[in-house]
C-alpha positions as CSV (number, residue, x, y, z in Angstrom):
1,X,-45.0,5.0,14.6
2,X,-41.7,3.5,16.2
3,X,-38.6,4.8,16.1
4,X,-35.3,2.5,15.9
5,X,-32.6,4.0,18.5
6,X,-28.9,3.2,18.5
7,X,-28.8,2.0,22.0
8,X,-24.9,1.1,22.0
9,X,-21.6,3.1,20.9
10,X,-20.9,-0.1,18.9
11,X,-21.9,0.0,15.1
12,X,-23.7,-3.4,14.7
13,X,-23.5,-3.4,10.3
14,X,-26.5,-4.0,8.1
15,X,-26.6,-6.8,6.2
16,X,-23.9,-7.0,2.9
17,X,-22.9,-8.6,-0.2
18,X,-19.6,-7.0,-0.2
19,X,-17.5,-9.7,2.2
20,X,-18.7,-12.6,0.1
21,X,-18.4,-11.2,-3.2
22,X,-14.5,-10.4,-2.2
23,X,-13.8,-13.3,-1.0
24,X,-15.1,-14.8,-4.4
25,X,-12.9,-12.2,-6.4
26,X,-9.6,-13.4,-4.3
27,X,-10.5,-17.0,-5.4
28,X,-11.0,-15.9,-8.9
29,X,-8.0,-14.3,-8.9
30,X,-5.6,-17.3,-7.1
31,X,-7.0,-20.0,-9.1
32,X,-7.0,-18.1,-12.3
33,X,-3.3,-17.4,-11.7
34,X,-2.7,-20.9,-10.7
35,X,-4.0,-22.2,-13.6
36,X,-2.6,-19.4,-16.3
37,X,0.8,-21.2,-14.6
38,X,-0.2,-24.2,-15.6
39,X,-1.3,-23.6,-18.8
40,X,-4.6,-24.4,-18.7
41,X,-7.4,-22.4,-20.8
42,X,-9.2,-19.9,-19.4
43,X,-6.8,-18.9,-16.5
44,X,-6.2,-15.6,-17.6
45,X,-9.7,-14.7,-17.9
46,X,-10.7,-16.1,-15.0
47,X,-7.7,-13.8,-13.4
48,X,-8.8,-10.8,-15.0
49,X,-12.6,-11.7,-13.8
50,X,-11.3,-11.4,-10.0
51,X,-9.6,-8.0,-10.8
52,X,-12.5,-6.1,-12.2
53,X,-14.8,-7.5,-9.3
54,X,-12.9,-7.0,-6.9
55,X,-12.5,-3.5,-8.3
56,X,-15.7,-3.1,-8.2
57,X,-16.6,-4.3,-4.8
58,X,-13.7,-2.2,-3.0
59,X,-15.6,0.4,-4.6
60,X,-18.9,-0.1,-3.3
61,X,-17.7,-0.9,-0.2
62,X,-15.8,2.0,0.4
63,X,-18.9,4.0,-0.6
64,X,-21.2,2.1,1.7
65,X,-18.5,2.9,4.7
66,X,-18.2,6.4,3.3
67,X,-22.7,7.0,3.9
68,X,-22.3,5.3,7.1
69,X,-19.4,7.7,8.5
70,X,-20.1,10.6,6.7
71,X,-23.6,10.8,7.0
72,X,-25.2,8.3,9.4
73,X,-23.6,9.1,12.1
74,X,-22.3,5.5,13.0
75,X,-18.8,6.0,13.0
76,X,-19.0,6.8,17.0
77,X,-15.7,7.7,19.5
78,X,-15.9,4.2,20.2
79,X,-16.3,2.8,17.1
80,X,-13.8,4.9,15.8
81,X,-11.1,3.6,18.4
82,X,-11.7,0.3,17.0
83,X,-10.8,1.2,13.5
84,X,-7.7,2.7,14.4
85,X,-7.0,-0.6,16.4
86,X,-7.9,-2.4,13.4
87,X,-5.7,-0.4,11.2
88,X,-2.8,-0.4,13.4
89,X,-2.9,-4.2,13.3
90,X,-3.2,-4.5,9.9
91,X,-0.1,-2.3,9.7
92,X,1.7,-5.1,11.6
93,X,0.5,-7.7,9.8
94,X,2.3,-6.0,7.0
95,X,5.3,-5.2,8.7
96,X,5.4,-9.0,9.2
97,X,4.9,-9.2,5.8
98,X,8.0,-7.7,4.2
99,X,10.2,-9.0,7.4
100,X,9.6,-12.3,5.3
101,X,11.3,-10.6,2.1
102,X,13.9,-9.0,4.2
103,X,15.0,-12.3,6.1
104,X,15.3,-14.2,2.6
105,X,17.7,-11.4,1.5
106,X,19.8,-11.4,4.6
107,X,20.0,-15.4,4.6
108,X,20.9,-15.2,0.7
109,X,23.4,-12.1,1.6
110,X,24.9,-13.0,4.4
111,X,26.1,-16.5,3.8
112,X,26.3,-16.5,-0.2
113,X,25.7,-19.9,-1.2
114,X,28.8,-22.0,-3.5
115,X,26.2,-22.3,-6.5
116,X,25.9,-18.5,-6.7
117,X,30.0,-17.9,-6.8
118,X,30.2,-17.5,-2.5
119,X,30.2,-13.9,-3.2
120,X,27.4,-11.2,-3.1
121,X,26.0,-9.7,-5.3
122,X,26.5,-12.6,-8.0
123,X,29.1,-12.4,-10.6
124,X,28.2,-10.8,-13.4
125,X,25.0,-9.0,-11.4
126,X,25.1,-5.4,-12.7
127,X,23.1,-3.7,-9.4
128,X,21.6,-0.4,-9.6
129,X,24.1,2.7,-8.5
130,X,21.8,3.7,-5.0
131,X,23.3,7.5,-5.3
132,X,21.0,7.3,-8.5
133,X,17.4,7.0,-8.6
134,X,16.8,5.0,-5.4
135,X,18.6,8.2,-3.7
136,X,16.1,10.5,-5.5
137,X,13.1,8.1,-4.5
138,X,14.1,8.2,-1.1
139,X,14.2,12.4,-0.9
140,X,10.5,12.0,-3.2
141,X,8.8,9.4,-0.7
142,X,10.2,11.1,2.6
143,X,9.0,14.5,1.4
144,X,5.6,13.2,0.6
145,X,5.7,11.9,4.1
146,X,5.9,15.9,5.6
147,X,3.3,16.7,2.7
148,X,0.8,14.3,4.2
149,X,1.5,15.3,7.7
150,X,1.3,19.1,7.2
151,X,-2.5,18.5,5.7
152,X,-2.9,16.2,8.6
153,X,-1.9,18.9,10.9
154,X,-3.7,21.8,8.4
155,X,-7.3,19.4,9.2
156,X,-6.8,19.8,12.8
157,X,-6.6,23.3,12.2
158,X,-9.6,23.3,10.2
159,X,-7.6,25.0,7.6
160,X,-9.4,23.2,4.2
161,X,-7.3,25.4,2.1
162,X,-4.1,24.1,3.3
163,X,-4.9,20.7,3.0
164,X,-5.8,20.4,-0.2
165,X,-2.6,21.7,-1.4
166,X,-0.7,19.3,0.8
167,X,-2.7,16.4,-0.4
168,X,-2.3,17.2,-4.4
169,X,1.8,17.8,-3.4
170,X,1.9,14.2,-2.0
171,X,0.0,12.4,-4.8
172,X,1.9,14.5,-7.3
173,X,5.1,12.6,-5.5
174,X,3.3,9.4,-5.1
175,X,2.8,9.6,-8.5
176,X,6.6,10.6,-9.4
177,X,7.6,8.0,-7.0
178,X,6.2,5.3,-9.2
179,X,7.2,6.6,-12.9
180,X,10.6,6.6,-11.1
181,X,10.5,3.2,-10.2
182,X,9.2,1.7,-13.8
183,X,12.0,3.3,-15.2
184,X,14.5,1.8,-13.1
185,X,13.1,-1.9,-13.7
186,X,13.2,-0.6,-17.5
187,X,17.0,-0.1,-17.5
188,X,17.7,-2.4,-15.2
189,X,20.1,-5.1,-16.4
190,X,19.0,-8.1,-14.4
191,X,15.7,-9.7,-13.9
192,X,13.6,-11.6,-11.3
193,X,15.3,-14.8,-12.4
194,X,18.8,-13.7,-12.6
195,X,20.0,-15.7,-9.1
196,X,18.8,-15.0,-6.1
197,X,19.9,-11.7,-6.0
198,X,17.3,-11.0,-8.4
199,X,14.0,-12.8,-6.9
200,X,14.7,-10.9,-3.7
201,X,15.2,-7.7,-5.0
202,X,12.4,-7.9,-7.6
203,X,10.0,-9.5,-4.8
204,X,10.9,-6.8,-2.0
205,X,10.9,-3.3,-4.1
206,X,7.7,-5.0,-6.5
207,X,5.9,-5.6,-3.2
208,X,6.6,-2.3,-2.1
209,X,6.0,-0.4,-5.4
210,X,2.5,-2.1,-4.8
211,X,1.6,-0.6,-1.6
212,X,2.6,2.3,-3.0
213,X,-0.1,1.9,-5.8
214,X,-2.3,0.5,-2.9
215,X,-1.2,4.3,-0.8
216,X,-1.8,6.4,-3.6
217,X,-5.1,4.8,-3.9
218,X,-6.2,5.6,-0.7
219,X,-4.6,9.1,-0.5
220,X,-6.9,9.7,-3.2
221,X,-10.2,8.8,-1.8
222,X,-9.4,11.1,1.3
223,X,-8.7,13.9,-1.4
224,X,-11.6,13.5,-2.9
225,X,-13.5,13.3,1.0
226,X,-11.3,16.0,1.9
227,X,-12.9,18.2,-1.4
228,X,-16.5,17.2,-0.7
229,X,-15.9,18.4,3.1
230,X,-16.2,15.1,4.4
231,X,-13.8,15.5,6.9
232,X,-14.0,17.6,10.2
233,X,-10.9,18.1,12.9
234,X,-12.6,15.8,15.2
235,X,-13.5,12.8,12.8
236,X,-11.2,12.4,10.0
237,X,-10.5,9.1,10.2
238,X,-10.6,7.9,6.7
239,X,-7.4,10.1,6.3
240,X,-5.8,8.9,9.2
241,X,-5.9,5.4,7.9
242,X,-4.7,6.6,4.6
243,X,-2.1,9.5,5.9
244,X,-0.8,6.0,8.9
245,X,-0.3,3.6,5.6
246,X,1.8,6.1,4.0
247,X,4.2,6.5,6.7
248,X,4.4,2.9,7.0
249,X,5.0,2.9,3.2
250,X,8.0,5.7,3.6
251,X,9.6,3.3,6.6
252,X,9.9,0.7,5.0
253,X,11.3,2.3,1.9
254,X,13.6,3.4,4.1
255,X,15.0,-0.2,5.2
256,X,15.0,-1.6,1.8
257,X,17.2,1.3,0.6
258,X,19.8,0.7,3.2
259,X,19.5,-3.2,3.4
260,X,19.2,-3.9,-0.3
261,X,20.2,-0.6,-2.6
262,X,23.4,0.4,0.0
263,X,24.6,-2.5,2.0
264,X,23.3,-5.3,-0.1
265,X,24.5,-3.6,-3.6
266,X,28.5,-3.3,-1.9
């Protein structure tokens, strides 16, 4: 009988379908949009394909990393550092991201072009009152900010208890967050093609809203790990990742309601 021993802190991953069968739904879902914009038959089928299996994948996925960390054992100190390198990268990325949306609306707001009126906002651009909702988003997503931290702190202290209730108090204000947010677009008197006030604001708080979604998501799974005992105070990473894309989510919340609800609504 012979015995197959991890001879390396590295995690050197099985075999899997899930990176191909990803990268198949993103190309379902990109040429399925690009041809629904084109009017061509099919697009929004093949659109809605890519969803569901991508759906589907993330899910196995996860699971797959879930067994291996959980109960394999391969999630080692060292392979553990590389995830939070990973993750802080991909954090970055995103940063980089929305500094694209926040460049467009300083170049539009700073120097108003003569076809939009040379003012900002736009003539006859009703903006949203920031003391309103926006205000009241901003209290919801910075307290579910201190949520997630007190259960990251109550893990550490290997107080379960505690952390549950902290994680149900920030996806109940994830959750609030969101409902907010729909009803603002709902009575909002402009729309995505109203100048380019409108594209910017739509493209920069949609884009947000959906990392939201994306956070809510993840904050979640690590509920549901944190339930199922998953998590210990030594190796918890799955809620680090999750509890480290919220605060990016709450920072950069932060920024738009200054640069865009405050400043750029003046």
């Amino acid at each position: 009988m012979t015995y197959n021993y991890q001879k390396t802190p590295f995690h050197l991953v099985d075999a899997s379908p899930w990176p191909f069968l990803t990268s198949m739904s993103a190309l379902f879902i990109t040429t399925g949009a690009v041809l629904k914009f084109q009017d061509f038959v099919y697009g929004v089928e093949l659109m809605y394909l890519g969803f569901i299996l991508l759906i589907l994948t993330a899910g196995a996925w996860f699971r797959d990393i879930t067994r291996e960390a959980t109960y394999e054992g391969t999630h080692t100190t060292r392979v553990q550092l590389g995830l939070r390198m990973g993750m802080a990268l991909f954090i970055v990325s995103e940063v980089m991201f929305f500094f694209g949306f926040f460049w467009a609306f300083f170049h539009a707001s700073l120097s108003p072009a003569i076809e939009i009126g040379a003012i900002w906002p736009p003539k006859y651009i009703n903006v949203i009152e920031p003391w309103g909702i926006p205000f009241l988003n901003t209290v919801i997503l910075l307290s579910s900010g201190i949520s997630v931290t007190w259960a990251h702190h109550a893990i550490l202290e290997n107080n379960r208890q505690q952390s549950i209730i902290a994680m149900f108090i920030t996806l109940f204000l994830a959750v609030v967050f969101t409902i907010l947010q729909a009803y603002e677009y709902i009575k909002s008197d402009f729309t995505i093609s109203d100048s380019v006030y409108g594209s910017t604001f739509y493209m920069t708080t949609g884009f947000h809203g959906f990392h939201v979604f994306v956070g809510t998501v993840l904050l979640l799974i690590a509920t549901i790990r944190l339930i199922k005992y998953h998590f210990t105070s030594k190796n918890h990473f799955g809620f680090e990742a999750a509890a480290w894309y919220w605060h990016f989510v709450d920072v950069v919340w932060l920024f738009l309601f200054i640069a865009i609800y405050w400043w750029g609504g003046k």
